[in-house]
Structures are given as structure tokens and as C-alpha cells.
N, C-alpha and C positions, 0 to 999 in steps of 0.2 A: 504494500500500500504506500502512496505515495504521498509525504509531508502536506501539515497545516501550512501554509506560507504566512496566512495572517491569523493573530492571536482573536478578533473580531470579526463578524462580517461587515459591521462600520468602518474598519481600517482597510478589508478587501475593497468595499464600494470606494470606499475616500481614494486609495491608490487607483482605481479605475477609473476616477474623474479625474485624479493629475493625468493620467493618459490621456484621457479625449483631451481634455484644457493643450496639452504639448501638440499632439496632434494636428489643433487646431493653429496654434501660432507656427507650425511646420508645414502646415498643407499636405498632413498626412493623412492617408484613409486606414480608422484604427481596425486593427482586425488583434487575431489571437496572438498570431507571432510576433507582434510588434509591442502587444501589451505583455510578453511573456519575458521579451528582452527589456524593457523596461521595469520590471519589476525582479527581474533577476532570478527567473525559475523558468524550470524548462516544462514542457507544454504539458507533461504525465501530471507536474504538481499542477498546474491549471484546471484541467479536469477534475483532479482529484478533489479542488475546494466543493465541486459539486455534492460532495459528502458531507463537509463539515458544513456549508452555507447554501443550502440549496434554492433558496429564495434569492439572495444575493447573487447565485450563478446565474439562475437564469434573467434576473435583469442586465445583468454586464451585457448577455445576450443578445436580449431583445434592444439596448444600447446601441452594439456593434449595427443589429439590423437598421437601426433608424437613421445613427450614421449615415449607413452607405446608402440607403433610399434617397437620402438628403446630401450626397456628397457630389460636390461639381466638379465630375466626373465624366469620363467618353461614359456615354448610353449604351456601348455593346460592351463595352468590358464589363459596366453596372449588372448588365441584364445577365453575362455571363457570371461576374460572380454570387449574386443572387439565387439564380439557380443553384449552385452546385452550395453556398456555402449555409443556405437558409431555403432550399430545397424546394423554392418558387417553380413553378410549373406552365408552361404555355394554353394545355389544355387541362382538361381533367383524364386524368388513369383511371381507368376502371379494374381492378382486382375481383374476377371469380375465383371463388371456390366451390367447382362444385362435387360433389360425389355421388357419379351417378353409373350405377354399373348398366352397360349392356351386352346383351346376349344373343350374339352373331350367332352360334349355334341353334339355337330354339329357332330364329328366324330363315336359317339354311335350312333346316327338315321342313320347314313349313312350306317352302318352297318347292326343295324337291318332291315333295308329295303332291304336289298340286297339279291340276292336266290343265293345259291349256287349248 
């Protein structure tokens, strides 16, 4: 398991907003590796605060997202990392499951018995 980096999740959020704050005066677009080098842990203990602060992890999150929604930025790099990094979608996926058994053989006798 991978270290607390911060003794609070008021001192994770606070170090999360001198990120976006540097960022900003950088004309940087904050993402994970960039607030990882910045706070001085590598990306295992980042995740990992999702154990100790799980509220706090996921607004850093949804942060980053709004950032880059809101970042003056090329529109196909946005759109591309959007997608892949917060898993935006053009259409809708449809996921079946379905289980459904059939039965080739019952349908073959029935046939071959059959006169035409």
C-alpha cells in the first residue's frame, strides 16, 4: 500500500489549489503528473490518497475536469484528452448482456423431418 502524503485532506485540497493557483500564473493545463511532480510523490501515492480522502480525491478530480473544459486550449487536443482522460464519449455505447441459449439442433430435426 502506498503512503499518506498528506497528514489532512484540508492540507491535500490546500496543496491542490497551490497547483491550479501555479498553473494558472504558468499557463499550465493541471492534470495528475504535473500535480504529482509538484507535490513530490509519484503517481501510486496519488491514487492511493483515494483511500485515506476519498471525498477530497474525487474533487481534485472533478477540478482537473473543469480545468480542462475551461482551458484555452487547441479544441482537438481538449476533445482528445477529455475522452480518454475523463472518458467523454461522442455517442452513446450500448453494452448487452445477454444470455440467451439456442438450439441449432432441435431446429435441424425439425427441418429434416419436414417434406416439402
Amino acid at each position: 500500500m502506498s503512503e499518506r502524503k498528506f497528514k489532512t485532506s484540508q492540507e491535500f485540497e490546500n496543496k491542490f489549489k497551490e497547483y491550479i493557483e501555479y498553473c494558472k500564473e504558468k499557463s499550465k493545463l493541471p492534470n495528475i503528473a504535473g500535480f504529482c511532480v509538484f507535490a513530490d510523490m509519484n503517481r501510486d501515492t496519488f491514487y492511493a490518497q483515494q483511500e485515506y480522502y476519498s471525498d477530497t480525491f474525487k474533487k481534485v478530480n472533478e477540478i482537473l475536469e473543469d480545468e480542462t473544459i475551461n482551458a484555452d486550449i487547441n479544441d482537438t487536443f481538449k476533445i482528445f484528452y477529455m475522452k480518454n482522460k475523463f472518458d467523454y464519449r461522442d455517442r452513446k455505447d450500448l453494452k448487452a448482456d445477454v444470455d440467451t441459449k439456442i438450439s441449432i439442433e432441435d431446429y435441424l430435426k425439425k427441418v429434416e423431418g419436414d417434406e416439402y
